[in-house]
ChimeraX commands (.cxc) that place a marker at each C-alpha (Angstrom):
marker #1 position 0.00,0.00,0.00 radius 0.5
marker #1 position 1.67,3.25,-0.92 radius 0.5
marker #1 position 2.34,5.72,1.80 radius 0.5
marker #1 position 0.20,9.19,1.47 radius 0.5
marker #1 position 1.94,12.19,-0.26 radius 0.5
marker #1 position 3.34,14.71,1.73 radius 0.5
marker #1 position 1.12,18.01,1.40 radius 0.5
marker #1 position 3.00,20.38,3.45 radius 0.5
marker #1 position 6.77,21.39,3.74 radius 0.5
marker #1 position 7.43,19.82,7.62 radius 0.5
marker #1 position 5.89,16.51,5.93 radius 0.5
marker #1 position 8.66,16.63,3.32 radius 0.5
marker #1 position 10.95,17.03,5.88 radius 0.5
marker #1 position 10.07,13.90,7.92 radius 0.5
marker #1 position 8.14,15.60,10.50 radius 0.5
marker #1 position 5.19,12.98,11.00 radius 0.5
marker #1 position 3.13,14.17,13.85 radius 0.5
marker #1 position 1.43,11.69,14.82 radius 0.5
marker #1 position 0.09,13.55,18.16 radius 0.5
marker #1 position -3.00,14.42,16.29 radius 0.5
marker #1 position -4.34,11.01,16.20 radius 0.5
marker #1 position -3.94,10.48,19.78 radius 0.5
marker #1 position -7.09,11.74,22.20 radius 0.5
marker #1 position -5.11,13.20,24.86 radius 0.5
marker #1 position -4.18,15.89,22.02 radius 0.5
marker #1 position -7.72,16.43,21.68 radius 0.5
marker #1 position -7.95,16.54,25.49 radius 0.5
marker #1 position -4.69,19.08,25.77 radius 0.5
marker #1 position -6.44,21.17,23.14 radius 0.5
marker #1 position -9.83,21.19,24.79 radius 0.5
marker #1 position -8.61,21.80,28.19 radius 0.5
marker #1 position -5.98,24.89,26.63 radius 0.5
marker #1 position -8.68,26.11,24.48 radius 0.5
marker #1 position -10.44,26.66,27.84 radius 0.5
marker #1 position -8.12,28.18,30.22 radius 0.5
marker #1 position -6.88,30.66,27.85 radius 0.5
marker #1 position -7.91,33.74,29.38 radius 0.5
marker #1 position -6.18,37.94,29.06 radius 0.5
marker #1 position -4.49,37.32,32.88 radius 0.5
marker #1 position -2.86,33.97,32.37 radius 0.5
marker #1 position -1.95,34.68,28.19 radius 0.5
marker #1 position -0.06,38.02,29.88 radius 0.5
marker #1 position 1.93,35.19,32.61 radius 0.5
marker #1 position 2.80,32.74,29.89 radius 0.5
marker #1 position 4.20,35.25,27.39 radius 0.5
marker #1 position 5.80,38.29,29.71 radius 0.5
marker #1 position 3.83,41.40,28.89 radius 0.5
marker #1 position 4.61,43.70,31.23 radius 0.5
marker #1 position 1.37,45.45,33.49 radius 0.5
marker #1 position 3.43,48.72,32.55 radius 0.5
marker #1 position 3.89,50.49,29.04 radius 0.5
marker #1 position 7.58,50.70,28.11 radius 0.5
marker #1 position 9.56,53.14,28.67 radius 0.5
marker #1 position 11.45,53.03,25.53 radius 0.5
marker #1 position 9.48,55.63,23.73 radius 0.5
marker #1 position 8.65,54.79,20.02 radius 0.5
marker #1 position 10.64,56.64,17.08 radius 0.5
marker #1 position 7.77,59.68,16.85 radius 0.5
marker #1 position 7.73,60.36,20.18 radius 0.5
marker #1 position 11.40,60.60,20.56 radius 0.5
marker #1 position 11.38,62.69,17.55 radius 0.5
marker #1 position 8.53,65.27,19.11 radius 0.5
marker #1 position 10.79,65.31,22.65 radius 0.5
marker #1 position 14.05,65.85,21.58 radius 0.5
marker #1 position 12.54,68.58,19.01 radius 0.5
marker #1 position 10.71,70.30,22.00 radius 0.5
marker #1 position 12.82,69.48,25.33 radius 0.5
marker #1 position 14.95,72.34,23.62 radius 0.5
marker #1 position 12.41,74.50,21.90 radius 0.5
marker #1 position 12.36,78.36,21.75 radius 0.5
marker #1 position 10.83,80.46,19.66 radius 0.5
marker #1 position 13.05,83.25,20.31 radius 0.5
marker #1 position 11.64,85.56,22.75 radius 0.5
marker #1 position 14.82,85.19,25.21 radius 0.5
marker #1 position 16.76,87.25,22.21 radius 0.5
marker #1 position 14.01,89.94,21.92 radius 0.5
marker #1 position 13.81,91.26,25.86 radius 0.5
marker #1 position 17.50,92.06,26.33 radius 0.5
marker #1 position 17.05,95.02,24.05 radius 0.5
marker #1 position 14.00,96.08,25.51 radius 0.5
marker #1 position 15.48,96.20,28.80 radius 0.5
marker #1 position 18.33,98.05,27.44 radius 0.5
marker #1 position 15.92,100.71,25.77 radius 0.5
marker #1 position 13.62,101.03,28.46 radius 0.5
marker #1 position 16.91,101.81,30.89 radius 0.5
marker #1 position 17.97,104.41,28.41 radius 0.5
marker #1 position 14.61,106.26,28.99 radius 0.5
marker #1 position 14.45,107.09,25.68 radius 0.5
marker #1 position 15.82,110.48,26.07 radius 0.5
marker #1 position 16.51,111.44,22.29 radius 0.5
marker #1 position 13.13,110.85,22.09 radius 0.5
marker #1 position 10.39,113.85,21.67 radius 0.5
marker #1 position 8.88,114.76,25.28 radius 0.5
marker #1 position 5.18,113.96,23.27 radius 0.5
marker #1 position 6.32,110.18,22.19 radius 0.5
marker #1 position 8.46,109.42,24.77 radius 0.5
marker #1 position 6.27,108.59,27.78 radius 0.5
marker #1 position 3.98,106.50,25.14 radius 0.5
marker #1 position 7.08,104.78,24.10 radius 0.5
marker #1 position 8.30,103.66,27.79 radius 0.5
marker #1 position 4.59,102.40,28.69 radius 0.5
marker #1 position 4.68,100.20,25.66 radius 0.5
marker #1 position 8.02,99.34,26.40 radius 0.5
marker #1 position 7.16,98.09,29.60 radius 0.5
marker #1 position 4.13,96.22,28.73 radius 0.5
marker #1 position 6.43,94.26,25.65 radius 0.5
marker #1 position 8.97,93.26,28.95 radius 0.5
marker #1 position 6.07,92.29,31.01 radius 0.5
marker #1 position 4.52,89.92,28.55 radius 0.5
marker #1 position 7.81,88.73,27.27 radius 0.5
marker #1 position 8.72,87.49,30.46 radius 0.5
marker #1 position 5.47,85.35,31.00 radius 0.5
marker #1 position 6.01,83.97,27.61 radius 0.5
marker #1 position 9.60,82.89,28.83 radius 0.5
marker #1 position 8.19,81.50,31.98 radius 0.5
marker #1 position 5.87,79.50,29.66 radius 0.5
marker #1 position 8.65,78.22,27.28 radius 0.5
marker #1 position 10.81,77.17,30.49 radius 0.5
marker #1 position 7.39,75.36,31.61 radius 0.5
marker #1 position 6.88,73.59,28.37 radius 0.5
marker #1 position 10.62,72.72,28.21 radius 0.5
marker #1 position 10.38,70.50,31.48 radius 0.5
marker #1 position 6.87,69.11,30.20 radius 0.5
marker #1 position 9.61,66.82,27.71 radius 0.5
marker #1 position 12.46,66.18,30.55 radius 0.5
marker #1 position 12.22,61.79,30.80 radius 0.5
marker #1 position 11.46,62.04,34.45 radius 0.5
marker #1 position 8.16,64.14,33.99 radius 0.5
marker #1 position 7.10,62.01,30.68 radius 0.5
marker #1 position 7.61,58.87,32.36 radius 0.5
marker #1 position 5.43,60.32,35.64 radius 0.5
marker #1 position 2.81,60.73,33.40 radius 0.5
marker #1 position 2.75,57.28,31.41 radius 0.5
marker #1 position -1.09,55.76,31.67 radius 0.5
marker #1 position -1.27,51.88,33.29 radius 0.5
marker #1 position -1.25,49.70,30.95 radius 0.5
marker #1 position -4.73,48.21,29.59 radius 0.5
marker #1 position -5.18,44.37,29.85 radius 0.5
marker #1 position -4.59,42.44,26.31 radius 0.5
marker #1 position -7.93,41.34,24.89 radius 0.5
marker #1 position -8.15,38.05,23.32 radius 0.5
marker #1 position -9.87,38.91,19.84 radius 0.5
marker #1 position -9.17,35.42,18.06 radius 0.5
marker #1 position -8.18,31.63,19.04 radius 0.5
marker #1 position -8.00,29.91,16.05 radius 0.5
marker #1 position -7.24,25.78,15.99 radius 0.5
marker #1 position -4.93,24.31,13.29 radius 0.5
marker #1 position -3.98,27.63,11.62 radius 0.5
marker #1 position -2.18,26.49,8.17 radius 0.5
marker #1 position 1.48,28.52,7.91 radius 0.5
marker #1 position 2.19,29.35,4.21 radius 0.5
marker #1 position 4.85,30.33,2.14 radius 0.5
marker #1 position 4.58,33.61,0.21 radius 0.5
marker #1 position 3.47,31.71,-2.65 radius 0.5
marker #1 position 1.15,29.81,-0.04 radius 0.5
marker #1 position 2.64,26.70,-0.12 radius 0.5
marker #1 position 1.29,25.28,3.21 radius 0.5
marker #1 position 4.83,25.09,5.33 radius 0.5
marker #1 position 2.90,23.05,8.52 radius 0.5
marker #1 position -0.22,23.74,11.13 radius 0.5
marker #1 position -0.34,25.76,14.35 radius 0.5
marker #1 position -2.14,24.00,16.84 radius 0.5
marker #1 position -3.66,27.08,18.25 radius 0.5
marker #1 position -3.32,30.33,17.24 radius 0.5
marker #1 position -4.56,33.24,19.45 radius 0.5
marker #1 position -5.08,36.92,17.91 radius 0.5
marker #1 position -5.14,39.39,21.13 radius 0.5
marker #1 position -5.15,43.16,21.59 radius 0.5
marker #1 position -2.58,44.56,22.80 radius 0.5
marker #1 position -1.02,48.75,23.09 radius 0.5
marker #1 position 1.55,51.11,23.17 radius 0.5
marker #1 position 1.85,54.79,23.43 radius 0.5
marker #1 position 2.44,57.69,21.96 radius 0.5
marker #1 position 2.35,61.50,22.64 radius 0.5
marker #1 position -0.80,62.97,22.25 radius 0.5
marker #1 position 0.44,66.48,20.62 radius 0.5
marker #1 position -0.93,68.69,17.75 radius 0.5
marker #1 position 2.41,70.96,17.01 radius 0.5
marker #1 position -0.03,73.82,16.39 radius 0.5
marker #1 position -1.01,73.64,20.03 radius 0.5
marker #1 position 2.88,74.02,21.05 radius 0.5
marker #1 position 3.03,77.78,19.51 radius 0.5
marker #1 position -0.77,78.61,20.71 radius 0.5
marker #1 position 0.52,78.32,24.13 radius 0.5
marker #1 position 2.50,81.10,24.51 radius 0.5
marker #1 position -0.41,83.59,23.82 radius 0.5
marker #1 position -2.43,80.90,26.00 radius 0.5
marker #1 position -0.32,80.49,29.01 radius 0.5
marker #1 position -1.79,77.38,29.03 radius 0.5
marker #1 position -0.61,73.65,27.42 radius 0.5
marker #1 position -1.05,69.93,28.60 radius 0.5
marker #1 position 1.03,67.21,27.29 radius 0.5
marker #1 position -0.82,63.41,27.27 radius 0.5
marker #1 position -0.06,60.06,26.22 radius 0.5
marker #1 position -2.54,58.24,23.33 radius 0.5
marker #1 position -3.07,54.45,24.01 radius 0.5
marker #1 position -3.25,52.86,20.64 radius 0.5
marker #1 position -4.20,49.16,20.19 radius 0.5
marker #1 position -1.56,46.50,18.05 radius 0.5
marker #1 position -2.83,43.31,17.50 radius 0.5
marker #1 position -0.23,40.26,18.01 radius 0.5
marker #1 position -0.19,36.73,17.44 radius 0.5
marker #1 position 0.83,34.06,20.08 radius 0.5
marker #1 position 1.24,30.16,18.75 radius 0.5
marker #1 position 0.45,26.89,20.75 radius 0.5
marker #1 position 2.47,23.89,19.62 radius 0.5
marker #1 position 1.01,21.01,21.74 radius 0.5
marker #1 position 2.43,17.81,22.65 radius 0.5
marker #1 position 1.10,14.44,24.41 radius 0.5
marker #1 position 5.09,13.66,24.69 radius 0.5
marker #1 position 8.53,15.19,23.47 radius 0.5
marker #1 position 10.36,12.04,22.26 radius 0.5
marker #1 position 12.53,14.14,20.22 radius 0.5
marker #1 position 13.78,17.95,21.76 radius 0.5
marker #1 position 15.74,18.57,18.73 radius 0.5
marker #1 position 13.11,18.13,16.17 radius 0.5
marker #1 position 10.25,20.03,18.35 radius 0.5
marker #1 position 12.81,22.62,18.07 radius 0.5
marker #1 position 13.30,22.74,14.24 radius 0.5
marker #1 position 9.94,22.41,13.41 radius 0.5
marker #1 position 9.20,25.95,15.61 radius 0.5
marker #1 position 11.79,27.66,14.32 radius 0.5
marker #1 position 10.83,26.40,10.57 radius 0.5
marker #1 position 7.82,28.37,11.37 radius 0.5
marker #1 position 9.37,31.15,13.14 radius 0.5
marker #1 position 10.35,31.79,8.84 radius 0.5
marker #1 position 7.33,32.72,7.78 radius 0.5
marker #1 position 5.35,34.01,10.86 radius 0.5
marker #1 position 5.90,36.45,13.93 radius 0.5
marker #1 position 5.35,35.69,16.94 radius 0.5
marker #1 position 5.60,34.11,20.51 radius 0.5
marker #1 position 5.81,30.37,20.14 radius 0.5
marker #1 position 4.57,27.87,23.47 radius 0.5
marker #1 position 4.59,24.32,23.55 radius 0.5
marker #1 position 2.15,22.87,25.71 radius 0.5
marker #1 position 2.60,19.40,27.04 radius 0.5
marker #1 position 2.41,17.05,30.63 radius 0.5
marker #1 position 6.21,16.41,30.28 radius 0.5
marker #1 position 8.04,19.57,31.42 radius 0.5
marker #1 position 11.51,18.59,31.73 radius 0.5
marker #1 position 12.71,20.32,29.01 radius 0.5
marker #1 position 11.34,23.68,29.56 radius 0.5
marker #1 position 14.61,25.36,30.59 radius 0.5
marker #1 position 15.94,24.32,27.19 radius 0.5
marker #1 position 13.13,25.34,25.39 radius 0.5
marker #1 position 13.23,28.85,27.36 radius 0.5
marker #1 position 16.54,28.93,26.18 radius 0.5
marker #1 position 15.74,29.33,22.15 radius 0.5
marker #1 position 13.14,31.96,23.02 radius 0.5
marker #1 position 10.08,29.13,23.57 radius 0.5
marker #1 position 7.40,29.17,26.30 radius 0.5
marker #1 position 6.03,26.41,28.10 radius 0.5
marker #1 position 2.62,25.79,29.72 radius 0.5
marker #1 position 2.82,22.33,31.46 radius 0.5
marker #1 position -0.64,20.49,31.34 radius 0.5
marker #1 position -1.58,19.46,34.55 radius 0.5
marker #1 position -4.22,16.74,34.12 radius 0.5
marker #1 position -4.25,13.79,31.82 radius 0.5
marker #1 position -5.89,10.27,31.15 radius 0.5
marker #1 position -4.91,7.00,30.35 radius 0.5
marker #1 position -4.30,6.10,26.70 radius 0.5
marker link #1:1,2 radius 0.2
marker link #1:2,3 radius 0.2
marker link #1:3,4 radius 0.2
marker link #1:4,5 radius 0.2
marker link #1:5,6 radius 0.2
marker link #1:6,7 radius 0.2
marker link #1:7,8 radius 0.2
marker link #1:8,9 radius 0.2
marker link #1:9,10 radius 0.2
marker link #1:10,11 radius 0.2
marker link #1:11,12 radius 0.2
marker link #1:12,13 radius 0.2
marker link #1:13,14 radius 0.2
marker link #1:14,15 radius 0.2
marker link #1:15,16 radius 0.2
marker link #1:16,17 radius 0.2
marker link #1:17,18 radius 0.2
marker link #1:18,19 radius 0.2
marker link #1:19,20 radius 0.2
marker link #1:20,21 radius 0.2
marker link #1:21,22 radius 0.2
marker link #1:22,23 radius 0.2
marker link #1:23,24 radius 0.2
marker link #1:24,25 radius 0.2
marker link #1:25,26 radius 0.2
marker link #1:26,27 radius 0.2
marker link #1:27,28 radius 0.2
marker link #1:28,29 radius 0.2
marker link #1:29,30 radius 0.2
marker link #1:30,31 radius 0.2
marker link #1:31,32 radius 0.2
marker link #1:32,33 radius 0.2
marker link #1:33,34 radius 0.2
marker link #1:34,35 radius 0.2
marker link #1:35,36 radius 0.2
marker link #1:36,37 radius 0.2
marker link #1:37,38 radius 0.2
marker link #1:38,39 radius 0.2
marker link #1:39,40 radius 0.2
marker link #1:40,41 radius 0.2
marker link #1:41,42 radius 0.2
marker link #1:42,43 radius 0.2
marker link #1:43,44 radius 0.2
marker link #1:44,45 radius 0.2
marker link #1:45,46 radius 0.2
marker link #1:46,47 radius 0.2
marker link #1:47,48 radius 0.2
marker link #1:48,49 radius 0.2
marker link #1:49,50 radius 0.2
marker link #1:50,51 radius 0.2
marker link #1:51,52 radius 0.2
marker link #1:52,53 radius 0.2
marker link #1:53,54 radius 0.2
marker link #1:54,55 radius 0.2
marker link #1:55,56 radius 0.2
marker link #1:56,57 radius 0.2
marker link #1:57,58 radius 0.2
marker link #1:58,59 radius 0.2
marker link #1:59,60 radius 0.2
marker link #1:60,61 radius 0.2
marker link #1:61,62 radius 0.2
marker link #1:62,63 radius 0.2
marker link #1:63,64 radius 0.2
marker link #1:64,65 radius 0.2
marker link #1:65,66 radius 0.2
marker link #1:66,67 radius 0.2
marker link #1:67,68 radius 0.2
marker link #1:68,69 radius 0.2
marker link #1:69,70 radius 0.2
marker link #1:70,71 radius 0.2
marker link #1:71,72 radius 0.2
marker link #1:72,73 radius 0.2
marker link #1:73,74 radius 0.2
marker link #1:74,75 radius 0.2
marker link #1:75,76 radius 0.2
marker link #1:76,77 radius 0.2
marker link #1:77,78 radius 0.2
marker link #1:78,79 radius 0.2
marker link #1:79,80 radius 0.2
marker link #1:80,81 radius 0.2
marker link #1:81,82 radius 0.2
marker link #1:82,83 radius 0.2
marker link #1:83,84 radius 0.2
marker link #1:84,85 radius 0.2
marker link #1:85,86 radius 0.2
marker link #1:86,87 radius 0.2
marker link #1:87,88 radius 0.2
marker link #1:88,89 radius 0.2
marker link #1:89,90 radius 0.2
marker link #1:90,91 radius 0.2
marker link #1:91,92 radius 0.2
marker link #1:92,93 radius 0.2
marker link #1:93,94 radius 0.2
marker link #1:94,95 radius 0.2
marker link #1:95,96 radius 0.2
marker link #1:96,97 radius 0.2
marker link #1:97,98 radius 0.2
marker link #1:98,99 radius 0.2
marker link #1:99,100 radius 0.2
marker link #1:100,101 radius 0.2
marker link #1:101,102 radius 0.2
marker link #1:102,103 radius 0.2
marker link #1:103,104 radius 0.2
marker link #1:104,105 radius 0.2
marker link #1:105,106 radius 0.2
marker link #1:106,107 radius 0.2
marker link #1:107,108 radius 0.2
marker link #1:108,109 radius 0.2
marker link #1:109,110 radius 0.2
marker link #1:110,111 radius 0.2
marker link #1:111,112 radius 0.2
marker link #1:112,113 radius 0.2
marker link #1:113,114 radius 0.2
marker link #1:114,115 radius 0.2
marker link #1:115,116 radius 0.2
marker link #1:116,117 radius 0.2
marker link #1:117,118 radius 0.2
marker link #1:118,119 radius 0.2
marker link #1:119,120 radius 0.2
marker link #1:120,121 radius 0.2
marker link #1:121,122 radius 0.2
marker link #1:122,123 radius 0.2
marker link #1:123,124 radius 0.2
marker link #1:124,125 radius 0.2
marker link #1:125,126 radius 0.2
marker link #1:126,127 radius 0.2
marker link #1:127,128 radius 0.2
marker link #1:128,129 radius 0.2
marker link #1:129,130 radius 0.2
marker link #1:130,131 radius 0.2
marker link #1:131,132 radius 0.2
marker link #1:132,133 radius 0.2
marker link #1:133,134 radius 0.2
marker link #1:134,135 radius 0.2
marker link #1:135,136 radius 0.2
marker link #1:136,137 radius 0.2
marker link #1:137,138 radius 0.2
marker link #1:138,139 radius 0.2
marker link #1:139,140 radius 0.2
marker link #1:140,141 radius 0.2
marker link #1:141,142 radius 0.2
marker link #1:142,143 radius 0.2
marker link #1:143,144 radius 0.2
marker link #1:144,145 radius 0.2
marker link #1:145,146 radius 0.2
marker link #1:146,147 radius 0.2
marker link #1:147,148 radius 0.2
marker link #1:148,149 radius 0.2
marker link #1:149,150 radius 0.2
marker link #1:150,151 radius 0.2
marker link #1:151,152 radius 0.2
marker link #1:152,153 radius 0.2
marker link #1:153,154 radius 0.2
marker link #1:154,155 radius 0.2
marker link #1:155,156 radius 0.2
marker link #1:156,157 radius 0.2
marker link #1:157,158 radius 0.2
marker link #1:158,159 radius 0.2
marker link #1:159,160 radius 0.2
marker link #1:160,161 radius 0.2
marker link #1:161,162 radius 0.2
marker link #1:162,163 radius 0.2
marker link #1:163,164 radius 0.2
marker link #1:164,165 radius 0.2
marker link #1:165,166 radius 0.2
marker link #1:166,167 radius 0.2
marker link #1:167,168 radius 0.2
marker link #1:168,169 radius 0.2
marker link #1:169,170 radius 0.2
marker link #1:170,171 radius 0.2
marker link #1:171,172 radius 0.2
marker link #1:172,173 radius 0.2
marker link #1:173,174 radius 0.2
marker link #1:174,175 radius 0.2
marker link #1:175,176 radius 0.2
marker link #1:176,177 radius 0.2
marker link #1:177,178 radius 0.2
marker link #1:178,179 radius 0.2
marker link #1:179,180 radius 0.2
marker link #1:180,181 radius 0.2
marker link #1:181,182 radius 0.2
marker link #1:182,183 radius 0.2
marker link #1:183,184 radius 0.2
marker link #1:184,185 radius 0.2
marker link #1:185,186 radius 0.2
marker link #1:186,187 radius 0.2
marker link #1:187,188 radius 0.2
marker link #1:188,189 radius 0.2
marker link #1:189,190 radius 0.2
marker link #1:190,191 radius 0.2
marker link #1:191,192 radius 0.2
marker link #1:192,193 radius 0.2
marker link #1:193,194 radius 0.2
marker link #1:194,195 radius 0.2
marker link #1:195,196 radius 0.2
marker link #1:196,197 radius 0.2
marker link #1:197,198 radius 0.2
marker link #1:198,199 radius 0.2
marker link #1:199,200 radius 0.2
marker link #1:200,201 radius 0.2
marker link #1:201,202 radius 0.2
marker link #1:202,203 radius 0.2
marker link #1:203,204 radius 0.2
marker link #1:204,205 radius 0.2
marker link #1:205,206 radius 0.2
marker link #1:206,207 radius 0.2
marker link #1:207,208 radius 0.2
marker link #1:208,209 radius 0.2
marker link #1:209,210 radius 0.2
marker link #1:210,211 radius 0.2
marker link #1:211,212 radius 0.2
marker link #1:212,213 radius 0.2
marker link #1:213,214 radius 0.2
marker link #1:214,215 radius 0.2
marker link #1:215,216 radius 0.2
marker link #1:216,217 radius 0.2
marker link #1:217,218 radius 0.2
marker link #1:218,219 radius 0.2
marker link #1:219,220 radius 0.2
marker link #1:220,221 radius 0.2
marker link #1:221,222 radius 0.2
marker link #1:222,223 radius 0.2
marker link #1:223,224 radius 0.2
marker link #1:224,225 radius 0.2
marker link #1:225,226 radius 0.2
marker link #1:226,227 radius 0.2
marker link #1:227,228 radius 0.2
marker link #1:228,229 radius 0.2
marker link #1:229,230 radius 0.2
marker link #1:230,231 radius 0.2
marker link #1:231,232 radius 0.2
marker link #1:232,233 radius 0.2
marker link #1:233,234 radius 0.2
marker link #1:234,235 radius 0.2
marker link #1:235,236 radius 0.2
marker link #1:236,237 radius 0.2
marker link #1:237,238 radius 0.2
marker link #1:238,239 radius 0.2
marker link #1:239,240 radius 0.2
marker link #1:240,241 radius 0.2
marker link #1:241,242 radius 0.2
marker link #1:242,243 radius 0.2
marker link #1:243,244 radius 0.2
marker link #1:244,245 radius 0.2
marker link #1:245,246 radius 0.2
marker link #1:246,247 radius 0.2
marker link #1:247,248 radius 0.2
marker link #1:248,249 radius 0.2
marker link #1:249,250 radius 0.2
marker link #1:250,251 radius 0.2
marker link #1:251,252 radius 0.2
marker link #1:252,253 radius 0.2
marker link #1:253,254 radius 0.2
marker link #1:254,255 radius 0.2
marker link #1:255,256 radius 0.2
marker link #1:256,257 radius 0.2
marker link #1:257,258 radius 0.2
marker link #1:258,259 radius 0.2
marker link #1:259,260 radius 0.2
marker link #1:260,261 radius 0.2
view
């Protein structure tokens, strides 16, 4: 009897996996399928509670463009001051005392405005941006997804994902209109805010009744790891090679329960 054709690139390669024959993958499915929930997804992949501090490439562009902003009005007072001292005294009696009072009244308003600019110039220091970062929302799970088909670019079917889960999740960036930076100093008044924004990711459960072979569990993730991104987990009772597998960037959920063959 002739053996059937290989239909997907891990085939060709000799991976056989015969785990899907077996009930207790059914049962590990079932029981993962189940327990998956936003709390423990967060646990068995590492995301942080907090956003990152590592601000994204915009909103390092926007602070490093505005921790040392000035629109000049530093350069303009000096003069003033230097007028106003002078007491305009080449000045015709009849213009003169018009002259000071407006004088004095440019100072006076310059000076808020460079309050304001030394305001909005510690508004962008690291310490008062990261004081202000929201807590981080909790993923969502959007999508879980059994026997998800990897392809090639030409979708050639490289292997299956046992289960595939689509979640939410976010990052930050500043929440700033550049007009509003240069209405502020007529204003006297500016806030600076993070946006959350949503990213969906992809997590991948390989899952195993047994692990009779570490090496080829291995290359058959990382053949995948070519053509999708992503955390990987394997899922399986036998956990004794989940420091090795943490090694090469893996997770592992250990299932707990299991019945007789």
């Amino acid at each position: 009897m002739t053996q059937p054709r290989a239909n997907t690139l891990l085939k060709k390669m000799g991976f056989m996996d015969q785990d899907l024959k077996r009930p207790k993958h059914d049962e590990i499915m079932i029981w993962l399928n189940n327990i998956i929930n936003s709390q423990n997804l967060m646990e068995w992949i590492n995301i942080p509670d907090l956003f990152d501090h590592r601000f994204s490439d915009n909103s390092k562009y926007l602070i490093d463009k505005y921790k040392n902003f000035s629109p000049g009005f530093s350069y303009l007072l000096p003069e003033a001051e230097k007028r106003l001292n002078e007491g305009f005294i080449h000045w015709p009696e009849k213009w003169r005392q018009e002259e000071i009072r407006s004088t004095e009244e440019f100072i006076i308003e310059h000076k808020k405005l460079i309050e304001n600019e030394m305001s909005i110039k510690k508004l962008f220091t690291d310490e008062y941006l990261i004081s202000i970062i929201p807590r981080k929302p909790i993923i969502k799970i959007i999508e879980k997804k059994w026997d998800k088909p990897i392809t090639s670019g030409s979708n050639y079917i490289i292997g299956f994902i046992d289960l595939s889960i689509t979640y939410e999740d976010y990052y930050i960036e500043i929440d700033l209109n550049e007009n509003d930076i240069y209405k502020t100093f007529t204003l006297f008044e500016f806030e600076l805010k993070w946006r959350i924004l949503p990213k969906n990711k992809e997590v991948y459960f390989e899952v195993k009744t047994e692990i009779p072979s570490l090496g080829e569990l291995i290359r058959q993730i990382n053949t995948y790891r070519n053509y999708v991104e992503g955390k990987f987990i394997v899922v399986c009772p036998d956990d004794r090679y989940k420091e090795l597998l943490a090694e090469q960037g893996i997770g592992f959920v250990k299932y707990p329960l299991g019945t007789e063959e």
